[in-house]
Backbone as JSON Lines, residues from 0, in Angstrom:
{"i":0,"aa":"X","n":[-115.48,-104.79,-64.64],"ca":[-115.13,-103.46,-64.19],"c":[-115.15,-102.53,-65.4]}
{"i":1,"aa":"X","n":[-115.48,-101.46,-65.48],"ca":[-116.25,-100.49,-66.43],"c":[-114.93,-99.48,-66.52]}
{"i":2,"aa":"X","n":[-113.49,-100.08,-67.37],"ca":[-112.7,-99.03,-67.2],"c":[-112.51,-97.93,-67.42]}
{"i":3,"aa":"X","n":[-113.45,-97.43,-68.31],"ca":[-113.29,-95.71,-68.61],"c":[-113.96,-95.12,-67.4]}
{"i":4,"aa":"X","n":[-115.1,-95.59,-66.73],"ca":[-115.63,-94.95,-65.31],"c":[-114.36,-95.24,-64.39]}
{"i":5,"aa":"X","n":[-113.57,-96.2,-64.05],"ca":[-112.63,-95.71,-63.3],"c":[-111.25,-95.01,-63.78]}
{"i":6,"aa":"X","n":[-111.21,-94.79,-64.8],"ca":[-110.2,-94.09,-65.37],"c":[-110.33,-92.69,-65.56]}
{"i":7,"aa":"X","n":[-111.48,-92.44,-65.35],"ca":[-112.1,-90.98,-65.31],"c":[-112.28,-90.45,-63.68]}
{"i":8,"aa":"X","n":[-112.48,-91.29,-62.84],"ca":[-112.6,-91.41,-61.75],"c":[-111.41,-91.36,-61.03]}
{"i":9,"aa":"X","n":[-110.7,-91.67,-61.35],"ca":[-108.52,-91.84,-61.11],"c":[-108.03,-90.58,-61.67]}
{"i":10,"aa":"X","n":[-108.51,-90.34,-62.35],"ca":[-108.27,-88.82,-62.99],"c":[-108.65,-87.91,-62.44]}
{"i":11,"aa":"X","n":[-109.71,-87.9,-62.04],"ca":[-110.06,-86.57,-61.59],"c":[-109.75,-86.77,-59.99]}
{"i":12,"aa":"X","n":[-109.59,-87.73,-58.88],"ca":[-109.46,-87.77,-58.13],"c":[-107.46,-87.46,-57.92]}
{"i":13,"aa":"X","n":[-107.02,-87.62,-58.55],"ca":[-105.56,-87.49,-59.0],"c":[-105.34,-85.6,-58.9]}
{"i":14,"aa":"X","n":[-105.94,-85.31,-60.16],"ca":[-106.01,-83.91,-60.22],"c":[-106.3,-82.91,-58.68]}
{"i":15,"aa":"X","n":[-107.4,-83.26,-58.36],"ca":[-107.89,-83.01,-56.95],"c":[-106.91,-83.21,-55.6]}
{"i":16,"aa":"X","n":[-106.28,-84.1,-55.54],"ca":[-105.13,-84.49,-54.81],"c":[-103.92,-83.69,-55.22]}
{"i":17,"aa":"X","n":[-103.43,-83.42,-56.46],"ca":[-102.63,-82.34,-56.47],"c":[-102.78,-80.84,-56.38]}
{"i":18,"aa":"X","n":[-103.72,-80.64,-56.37],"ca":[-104.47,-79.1,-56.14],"c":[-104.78,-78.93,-54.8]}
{"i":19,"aa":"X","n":[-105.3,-79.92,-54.38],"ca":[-105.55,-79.64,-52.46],"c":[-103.69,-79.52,-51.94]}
{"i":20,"aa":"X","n":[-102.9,-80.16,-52.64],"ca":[-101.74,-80.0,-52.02],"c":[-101.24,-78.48,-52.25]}
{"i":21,"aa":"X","n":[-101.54,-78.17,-53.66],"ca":[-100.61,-77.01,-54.1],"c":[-101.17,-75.84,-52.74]}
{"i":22,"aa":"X","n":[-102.99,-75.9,-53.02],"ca":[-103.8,-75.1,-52.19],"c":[-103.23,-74.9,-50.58]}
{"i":23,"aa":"X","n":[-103.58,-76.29,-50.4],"ca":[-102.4,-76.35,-48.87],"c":[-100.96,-75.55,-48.57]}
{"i":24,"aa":"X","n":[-100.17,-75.75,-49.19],"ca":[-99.16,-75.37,-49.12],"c":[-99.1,-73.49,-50.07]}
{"i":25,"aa":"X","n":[-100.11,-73.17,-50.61],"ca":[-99.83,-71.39,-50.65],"c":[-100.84,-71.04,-49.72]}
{"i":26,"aa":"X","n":[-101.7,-72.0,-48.88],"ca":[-101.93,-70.96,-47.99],"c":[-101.32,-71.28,-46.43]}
{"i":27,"aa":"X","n":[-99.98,-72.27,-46.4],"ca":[-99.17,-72.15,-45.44],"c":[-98.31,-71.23,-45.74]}
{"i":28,"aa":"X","n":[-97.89,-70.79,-46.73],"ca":[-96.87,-69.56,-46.93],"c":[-97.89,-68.41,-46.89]}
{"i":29,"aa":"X","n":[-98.77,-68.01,-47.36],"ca":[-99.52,-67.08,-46.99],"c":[-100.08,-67.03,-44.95]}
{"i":30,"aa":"X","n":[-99.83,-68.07,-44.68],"ca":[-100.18,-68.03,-43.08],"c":[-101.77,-67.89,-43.05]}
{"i":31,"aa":"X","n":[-102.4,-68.66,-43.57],"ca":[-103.89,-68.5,-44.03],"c":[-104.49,-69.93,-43.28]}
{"i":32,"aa":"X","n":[-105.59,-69.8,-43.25],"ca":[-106.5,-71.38,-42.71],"c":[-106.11,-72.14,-43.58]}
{"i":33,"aa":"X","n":[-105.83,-73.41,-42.91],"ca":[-105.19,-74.83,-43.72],"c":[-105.92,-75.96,-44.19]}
{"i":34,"aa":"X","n":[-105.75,-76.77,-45.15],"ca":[-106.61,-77.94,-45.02],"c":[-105.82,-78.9,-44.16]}
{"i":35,"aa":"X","n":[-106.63,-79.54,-43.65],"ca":[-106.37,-80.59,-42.43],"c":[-105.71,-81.3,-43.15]}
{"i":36,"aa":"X","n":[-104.4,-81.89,-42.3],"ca":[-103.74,-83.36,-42.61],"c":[-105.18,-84.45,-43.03]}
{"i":37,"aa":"X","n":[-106.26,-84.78,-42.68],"ca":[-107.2,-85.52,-42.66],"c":[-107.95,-85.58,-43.86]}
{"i":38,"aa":"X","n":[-107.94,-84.24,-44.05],"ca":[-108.45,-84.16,-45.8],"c":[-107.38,-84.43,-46.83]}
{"i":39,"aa":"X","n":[-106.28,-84.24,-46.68],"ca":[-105.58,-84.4,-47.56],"c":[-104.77,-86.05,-47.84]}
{"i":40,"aa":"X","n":[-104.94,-86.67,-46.37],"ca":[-104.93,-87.95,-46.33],"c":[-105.85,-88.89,-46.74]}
{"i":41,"aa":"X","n":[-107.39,-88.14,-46.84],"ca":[-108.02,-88.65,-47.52],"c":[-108.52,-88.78,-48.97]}
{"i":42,"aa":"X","n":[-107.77,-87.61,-49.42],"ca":[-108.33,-87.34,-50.98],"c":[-107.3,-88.26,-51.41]}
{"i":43,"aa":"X","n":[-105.93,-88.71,-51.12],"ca":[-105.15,-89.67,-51.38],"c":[-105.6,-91.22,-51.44]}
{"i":44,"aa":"X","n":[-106.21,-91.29,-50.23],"ca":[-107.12,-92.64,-49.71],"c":[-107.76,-93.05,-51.05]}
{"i":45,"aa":"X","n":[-108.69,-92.07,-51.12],"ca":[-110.0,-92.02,-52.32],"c":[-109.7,-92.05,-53.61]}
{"i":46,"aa":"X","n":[-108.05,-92.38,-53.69],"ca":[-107.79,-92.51,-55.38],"c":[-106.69,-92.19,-55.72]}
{"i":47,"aa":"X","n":[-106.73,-90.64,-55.32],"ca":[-105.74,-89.51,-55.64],"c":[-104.28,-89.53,-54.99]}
{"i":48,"aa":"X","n":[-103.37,-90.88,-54.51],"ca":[-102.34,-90.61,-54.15],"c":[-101.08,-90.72,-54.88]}
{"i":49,"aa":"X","n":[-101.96,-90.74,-56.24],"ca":[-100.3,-90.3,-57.49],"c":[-100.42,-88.94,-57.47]}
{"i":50,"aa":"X","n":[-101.57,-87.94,-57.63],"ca":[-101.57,-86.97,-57.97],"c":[-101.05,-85.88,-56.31]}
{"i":51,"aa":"X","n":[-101.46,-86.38,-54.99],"ca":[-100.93,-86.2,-53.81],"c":[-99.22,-86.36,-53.91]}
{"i":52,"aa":"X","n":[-98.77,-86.63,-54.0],"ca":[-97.74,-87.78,-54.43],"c":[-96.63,-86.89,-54.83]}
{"i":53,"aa":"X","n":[-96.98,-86.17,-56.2],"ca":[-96.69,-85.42,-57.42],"c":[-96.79,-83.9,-56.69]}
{"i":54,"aa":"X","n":[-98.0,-83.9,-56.39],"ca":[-97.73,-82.51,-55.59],"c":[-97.04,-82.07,-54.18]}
{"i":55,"aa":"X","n":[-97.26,-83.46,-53.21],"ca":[-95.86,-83.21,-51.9],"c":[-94.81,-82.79,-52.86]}
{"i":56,"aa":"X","n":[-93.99,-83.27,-54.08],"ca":[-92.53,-83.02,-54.58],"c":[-92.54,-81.93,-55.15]}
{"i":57,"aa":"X","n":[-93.4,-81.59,-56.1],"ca":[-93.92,-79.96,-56.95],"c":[-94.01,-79.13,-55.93]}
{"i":58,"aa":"X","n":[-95.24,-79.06,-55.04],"ca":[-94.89,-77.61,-53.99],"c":[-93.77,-77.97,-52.61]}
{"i":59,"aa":"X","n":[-92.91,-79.41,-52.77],"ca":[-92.41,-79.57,-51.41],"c":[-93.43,-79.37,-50.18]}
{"i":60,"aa":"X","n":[-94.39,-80.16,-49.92],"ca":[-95.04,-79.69,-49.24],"c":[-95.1,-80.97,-48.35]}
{"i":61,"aa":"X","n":[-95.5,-81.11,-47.03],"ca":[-95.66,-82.26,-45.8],"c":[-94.68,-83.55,-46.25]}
{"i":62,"aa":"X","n":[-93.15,-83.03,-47.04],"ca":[-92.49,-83.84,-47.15],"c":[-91.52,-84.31,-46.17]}
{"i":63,"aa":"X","n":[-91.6,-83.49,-45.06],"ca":[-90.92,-83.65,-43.84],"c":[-91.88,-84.98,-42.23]}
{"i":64,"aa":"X","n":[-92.76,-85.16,-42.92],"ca":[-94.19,-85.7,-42.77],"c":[-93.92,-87.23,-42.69]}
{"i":65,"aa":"X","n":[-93.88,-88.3,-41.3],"ca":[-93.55,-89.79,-42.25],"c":[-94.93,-89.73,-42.85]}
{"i":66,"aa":"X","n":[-95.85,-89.68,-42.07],"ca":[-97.4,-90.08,-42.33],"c":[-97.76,-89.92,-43.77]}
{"i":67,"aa":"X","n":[-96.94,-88.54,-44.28],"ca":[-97.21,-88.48,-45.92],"c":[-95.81,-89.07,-46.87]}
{"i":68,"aa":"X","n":[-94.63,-89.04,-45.76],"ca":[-93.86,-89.51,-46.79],"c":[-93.67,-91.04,-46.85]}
{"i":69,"aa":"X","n":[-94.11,-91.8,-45.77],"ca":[-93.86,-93.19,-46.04],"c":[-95.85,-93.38,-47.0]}
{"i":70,"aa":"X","n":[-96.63,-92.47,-46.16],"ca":[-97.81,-93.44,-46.18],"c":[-98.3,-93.42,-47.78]}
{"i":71,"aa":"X","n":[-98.14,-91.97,-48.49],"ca":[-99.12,-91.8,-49.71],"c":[-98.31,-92.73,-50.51]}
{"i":72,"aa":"X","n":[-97.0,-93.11,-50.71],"ca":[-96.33,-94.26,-51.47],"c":[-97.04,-95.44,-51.13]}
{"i":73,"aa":"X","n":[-97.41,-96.05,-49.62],"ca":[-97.91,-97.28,-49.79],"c":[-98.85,-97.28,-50.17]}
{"i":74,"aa":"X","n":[-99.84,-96.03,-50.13],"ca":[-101.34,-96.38,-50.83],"c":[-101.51,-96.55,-52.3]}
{"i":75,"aa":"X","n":[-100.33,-95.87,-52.62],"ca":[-100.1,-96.57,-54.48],"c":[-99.92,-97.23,-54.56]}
{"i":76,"aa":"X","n":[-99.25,-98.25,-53.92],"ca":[-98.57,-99.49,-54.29],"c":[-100.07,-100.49,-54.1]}
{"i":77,"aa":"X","n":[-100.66,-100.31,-52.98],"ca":[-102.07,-101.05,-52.73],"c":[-103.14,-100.54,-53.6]}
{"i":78,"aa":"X","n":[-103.27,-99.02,-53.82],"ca":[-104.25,-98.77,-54.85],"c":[-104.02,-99.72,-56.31]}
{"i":79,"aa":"X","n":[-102.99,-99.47,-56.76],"ca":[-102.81,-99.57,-58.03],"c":[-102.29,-100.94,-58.3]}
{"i":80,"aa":"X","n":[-102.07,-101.92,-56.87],"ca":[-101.67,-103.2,-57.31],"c":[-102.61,-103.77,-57.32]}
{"i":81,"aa":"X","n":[-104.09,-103.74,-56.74],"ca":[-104.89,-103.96,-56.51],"c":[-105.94,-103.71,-58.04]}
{"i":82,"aa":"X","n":[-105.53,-102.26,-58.34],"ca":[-106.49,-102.01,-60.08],"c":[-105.66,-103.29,-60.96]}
{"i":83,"aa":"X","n":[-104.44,-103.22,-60.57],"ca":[-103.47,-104.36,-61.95],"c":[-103.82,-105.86,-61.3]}
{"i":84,"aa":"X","n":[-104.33,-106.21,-60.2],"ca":[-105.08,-107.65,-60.33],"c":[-106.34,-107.81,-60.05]}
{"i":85,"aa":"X","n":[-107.14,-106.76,-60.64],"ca":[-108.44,-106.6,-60.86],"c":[-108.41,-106.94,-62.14]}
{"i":86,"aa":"X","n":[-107.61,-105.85,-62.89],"ca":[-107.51,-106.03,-64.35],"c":[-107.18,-107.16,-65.01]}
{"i":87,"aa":"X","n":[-106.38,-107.66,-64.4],"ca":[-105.68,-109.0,-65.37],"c":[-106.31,-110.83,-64.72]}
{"i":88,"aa":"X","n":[-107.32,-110.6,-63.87],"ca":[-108.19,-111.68,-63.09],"c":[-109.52,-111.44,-63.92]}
């Protein structure tokens, strides 16, 4: 496994996941078109659910949510338990 390509890849997908949240949530206070629960469940999926994660608590946002408050925790625990016995196998 080529760790600087996924560490760059975790990164930027991280970043992206906290910005679709912040984005989400000023344009629910602005009352503006939203990004879908679906996108934002997925940019989490795809990597980004520390940086999802970080931003539900920073803008308080779909923390009232189980789907985001139980689910983006378990996908860390499977994302990232999964990179730590990749790594050490």
């Amino acid at each position: 496994m080529n760790t600087g390509a996924v560490f760059i890849y975790l990164t930027v997908m991280n970043v992206l996941g906290f910005v679709i949240f912040g984005y989400d949530k000023r344009c629910a206070v602005r009352r503006r078109w939203r990004v879908s629960e679906k996108t934002l469940l997925c940019a989490a999926l795809l990597g980004g659910s520390i940086g999802a994660y970080i931003g539900m608590q920073v803008f308080r946002h779909k923390t009232r949510h189980w789907k985001f408050r139980a689910g983006i925790p378990v996908m860390i625990l499977i994302q990232y338990g999964f990179i730590i016995l990749k790594w050490f196998s």
